[in-house]
C-alpha positions, 0 to 999 in steps of 0.5 A: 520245242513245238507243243501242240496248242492246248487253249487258244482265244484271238482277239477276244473282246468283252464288254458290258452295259449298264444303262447307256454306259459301256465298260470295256473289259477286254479288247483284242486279248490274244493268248495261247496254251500249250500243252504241258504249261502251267500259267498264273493270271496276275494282275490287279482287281478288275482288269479282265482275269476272270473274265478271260477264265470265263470266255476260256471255259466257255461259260460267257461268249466273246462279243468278238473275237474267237 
């Protein structure tokens, strides 16, 4: 079966600074929606998930990746 792509984001990247600290959230995250999946974010508190949510529905920018 080869749905169409619904969502796709490539080597994003997410980062953030407080004073001279730099927190990296995401580096190189790849991930791709077809059409008609259903998917589920599972990981532990902290680790990027709604960040990723964020940069998907385009509500923060990806310091790289597209």
């Amino acid at each position: 079966m080869n749905a169409r792509v619904a969502l796709q984001l490539s080597g994003v990247e997410r980062h953030y600074s407080q004073g001279e600290t730099s927190l990296s959230i995401l580096k190189g995250a790849d991930f791709i929606l077809r059409a008609g999946e259903t998917v589920a974010l599972v990981a532990p508190s902290g680790t990027g998930k709604s960040t990723l949510l964020h940069l998907a529905g385009l509500l923060e920018r990806p310091d790289a990746g597209r």
